[in-house]
N, C-alpha and C positions, 0 to 999 in steps of 0.2 A: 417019415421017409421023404415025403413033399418037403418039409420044409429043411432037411439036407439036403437035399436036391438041387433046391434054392439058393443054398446058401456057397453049394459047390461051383455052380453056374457063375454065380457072384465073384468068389474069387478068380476062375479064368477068365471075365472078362476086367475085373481091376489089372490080374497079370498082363493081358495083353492091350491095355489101354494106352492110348498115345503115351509118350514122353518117358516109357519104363526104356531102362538099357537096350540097347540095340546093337547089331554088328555094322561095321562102316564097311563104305564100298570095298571093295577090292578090285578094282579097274579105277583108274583116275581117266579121264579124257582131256586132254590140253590140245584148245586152235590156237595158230599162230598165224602169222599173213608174210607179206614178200620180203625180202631184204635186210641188210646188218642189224637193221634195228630191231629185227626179235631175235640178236644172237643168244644171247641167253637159252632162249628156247632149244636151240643146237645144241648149246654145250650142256643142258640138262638133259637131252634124249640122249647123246652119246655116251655120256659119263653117266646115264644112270642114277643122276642124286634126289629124284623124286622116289625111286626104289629103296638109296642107299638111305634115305631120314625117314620113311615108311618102316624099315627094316626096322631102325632104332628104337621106332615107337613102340616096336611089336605085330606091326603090320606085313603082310605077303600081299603085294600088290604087283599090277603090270598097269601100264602107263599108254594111251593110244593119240598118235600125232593127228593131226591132218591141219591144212590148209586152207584159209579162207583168200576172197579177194579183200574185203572191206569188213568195216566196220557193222555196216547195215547188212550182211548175212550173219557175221557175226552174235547183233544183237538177237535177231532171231533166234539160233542156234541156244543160245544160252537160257531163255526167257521157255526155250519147248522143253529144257532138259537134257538134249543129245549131246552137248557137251557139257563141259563142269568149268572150266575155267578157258576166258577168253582175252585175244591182247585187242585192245580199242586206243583209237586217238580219244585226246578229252573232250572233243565234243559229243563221242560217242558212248561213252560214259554217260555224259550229261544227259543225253536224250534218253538211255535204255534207266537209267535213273527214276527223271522224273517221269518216266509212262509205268516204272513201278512200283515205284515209293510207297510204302506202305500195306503192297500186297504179300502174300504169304509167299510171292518168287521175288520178292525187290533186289533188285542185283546193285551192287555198292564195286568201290576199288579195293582191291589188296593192298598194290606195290606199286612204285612207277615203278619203270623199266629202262630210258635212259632219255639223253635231253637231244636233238639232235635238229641242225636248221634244215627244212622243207624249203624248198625252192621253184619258183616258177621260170617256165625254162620256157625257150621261143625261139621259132625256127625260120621267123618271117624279121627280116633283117628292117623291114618297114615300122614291126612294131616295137616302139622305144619308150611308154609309157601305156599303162590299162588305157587310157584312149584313145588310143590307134587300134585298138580291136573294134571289127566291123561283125556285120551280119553271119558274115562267108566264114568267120573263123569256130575252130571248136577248139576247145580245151580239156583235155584230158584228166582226170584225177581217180583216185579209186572208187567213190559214191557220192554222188551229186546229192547235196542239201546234208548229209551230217558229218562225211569226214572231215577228218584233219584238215586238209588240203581244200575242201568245201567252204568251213567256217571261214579261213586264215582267206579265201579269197574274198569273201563278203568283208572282213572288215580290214580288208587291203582296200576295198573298192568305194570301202565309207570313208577310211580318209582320204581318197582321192577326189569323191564326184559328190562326198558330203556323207551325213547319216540318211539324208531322207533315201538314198540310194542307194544303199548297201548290199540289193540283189541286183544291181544293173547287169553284170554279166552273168547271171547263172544259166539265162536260158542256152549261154553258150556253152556250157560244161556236160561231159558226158562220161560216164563211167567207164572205167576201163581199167584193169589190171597194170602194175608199175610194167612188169614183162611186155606187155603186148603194147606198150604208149611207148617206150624204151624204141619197143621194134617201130613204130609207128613213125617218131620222131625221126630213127635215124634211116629209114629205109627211104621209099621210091616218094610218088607225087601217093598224097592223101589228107582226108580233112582235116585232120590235125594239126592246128598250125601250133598249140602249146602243151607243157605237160607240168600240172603240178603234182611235183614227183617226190622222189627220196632217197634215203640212199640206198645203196649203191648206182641208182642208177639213174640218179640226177648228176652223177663227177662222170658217168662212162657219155650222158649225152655232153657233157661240160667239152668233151675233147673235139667233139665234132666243130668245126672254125665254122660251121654254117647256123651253129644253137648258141643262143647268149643268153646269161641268167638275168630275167626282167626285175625280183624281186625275190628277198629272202623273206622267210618266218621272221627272223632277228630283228628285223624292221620295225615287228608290232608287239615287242613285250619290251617292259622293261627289266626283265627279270630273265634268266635261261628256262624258256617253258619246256615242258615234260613232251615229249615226240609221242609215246604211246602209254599203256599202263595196263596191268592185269584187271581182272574182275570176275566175280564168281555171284553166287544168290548166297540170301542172308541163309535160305534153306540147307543149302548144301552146307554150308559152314557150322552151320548147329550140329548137323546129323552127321559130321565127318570132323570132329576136332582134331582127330591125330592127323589123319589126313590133311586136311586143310593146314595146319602147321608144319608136316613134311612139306608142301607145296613153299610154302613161304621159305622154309630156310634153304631149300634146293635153288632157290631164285637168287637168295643174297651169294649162295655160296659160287651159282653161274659168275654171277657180276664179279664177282673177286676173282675168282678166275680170268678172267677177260682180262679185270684190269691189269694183274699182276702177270699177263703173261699173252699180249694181244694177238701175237702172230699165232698161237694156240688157237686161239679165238679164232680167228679167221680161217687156220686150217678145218677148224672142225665145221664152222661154218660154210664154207665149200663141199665140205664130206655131204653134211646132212643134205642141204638144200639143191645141192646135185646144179649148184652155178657155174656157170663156165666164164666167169672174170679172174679173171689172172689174179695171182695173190697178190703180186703187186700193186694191181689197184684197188682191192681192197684194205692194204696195211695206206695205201694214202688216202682213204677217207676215215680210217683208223687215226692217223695222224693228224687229221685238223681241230685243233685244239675246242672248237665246237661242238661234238661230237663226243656225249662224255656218257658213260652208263654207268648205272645211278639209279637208285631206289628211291631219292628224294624227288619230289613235284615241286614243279613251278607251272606258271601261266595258269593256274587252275581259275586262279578268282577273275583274272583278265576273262577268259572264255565267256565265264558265266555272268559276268555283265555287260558283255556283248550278247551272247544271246536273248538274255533275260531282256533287255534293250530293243532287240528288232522285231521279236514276239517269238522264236523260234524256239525259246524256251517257255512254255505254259506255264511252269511248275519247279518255280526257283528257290534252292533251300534257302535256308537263312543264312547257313555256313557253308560254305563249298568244302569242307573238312567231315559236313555230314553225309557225303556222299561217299565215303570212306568208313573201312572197315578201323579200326584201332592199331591194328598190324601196320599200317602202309605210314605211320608217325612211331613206333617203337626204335628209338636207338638210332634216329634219325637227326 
């Protein structure tokens, strides 16, 4: 009797021991952040194609939006689990990368998402080069020290004042949402004097005759680098295959949309994102042939030998390609 007892105990705990079949999520969560540039994200909540390639799989899933400002809540966010898939600039990547490379949550890339120039914008008619910023000025961007807009100005600043220099402006940088640096720039008297911004709403400050673009991204690649890019954990993607491949093809099938049909795009991107910029100006930042969306990456290796360079990066892989899921090079 004991030793059936035994031997019954034995087999439920083989049955339920790690790595036997499991069911996948059935909620997906996807953060997105401000502007054209996570249109995709729009036209996959409205059309449903995270539902529609779940469906196909066999999957009943519902899909939950939300909102970030930055990068660096972002990384949070994904690294606790509360969400599942996140859009990051690649230096944000880089850093949620290597702080977990090799832990049982290591979060990697999926997919770029599209290629698009970042621009630093300025409202002080005096400043005509990074060296004519003084003490008194601030600079606006979405997260001081790892976004987008963060990196791209330290190594705006190393070729200007050198490498040993490469953080000489940061302490002027302060965090701020694209909306509320947009409202900042064009509004009354405030500390603000620049905003490295994006689009849409580095082309709505461009109109103002009192804001002049100091410098582009395009400046410091020589390649069309990648604007932002998804990212998930190695975790999630083991334990949610169907999943996790609904996710990917919902993304390529957003982009094709778009491209084949932009004023789509932008309609739907006003729906979801509840923006009050006219369509027409968004079909002309649609229209600047810079501005291309795109599942292929660039600027990835630039990044990380700038970081890897100023120390910013601890923990530099060998390949910037292993920071990548095998998905984000399929049929690319």
């Amino acid at each position: 009797m004991l030793r059936r007892l035994t031997a019954a105990i034995a087999f439920i705990a083989c049955v339920a021991a790690p790595g036997m079949a499991r069911a996948e999520a059935n909620v997906v969560r996807v953060a997105k952040q401000f502007g054209v540039g996570y249109m995709q994200y729009m036209v996959m909540q409205e059309e449903k194609l995270i539902e529609k390639h779940a469906k196909a799989a066999g999957l009943d899933i519902t899909t939950e939006w939300a909102t970030f400002r930055s990068s660096d809540v972002m990384n949070d966010a994904v690294i606790s689990g509360s969400v599942d898939f996140v859009s990051v600039g690649v230096p944000g990547l880089i850093t949620i990368w290597s702080k977990t490379h090799g832990g049982a949550n290591e979060v990697r890339g999926v997919l770029g998402i599209n290629v698009s120039p970042v621009m630093l914008m300025v409202r002080d008619p005096a400043i005509r080069s990074l060296k004519d910023f003084n003490e008194t000025h601030r600079i606006a961007l979405p997260a001081v020290k790892v976004s987008n807009q963060a990196i791209l100005l330290e190594m705006a600043a190393a070729r200007e004042f050198g490498d040993a220099k490469w953080n000489a402006l940061d302490h002027l940088t302060v965090s701020m949402s694209h909306p509320d640096a947009t409202a900042a720039m064009l509004g009354g008297p405030s500390e603000i004097t620049a905003n490295f911004s994006s689009a849409p709403f580095q082309y709505r400050q461009m109109k103002n005759p009192k804001i002049h673009r100091l410098l582009s991204s395009t400046e410091l690649f020589d390649e069309p680098a990648s604007f932002n890019l998804v990212a998930t954990t190695a975790r999630w993607r083991r334990e949610n295959p169907k999943l996790y491949a609904a996710f990917v093809a919902a993304m390529r099938e957003a982009t094709d949309i778009i491209n084949a049909d932009k004023r789509k795009g932008a309609e739907i991107y006003l729906k979801v994102s509840g923006e009050k910029t006219p369509i027409g100006e968004v079909m002309e930042v649609l229209s600047d042939p810079e501005v291309v969306y795109t599942n292929k990456l660039g600027g990835v290796g630039a990044y990380v030998t700038f970081m890897a360079k100023t120390g910013t990066l601890k923990n530099p892989p060998a390949d910037w390609k292993d920071m990548f899921f095998p998905e984000a090079f399929a049929g690319i």
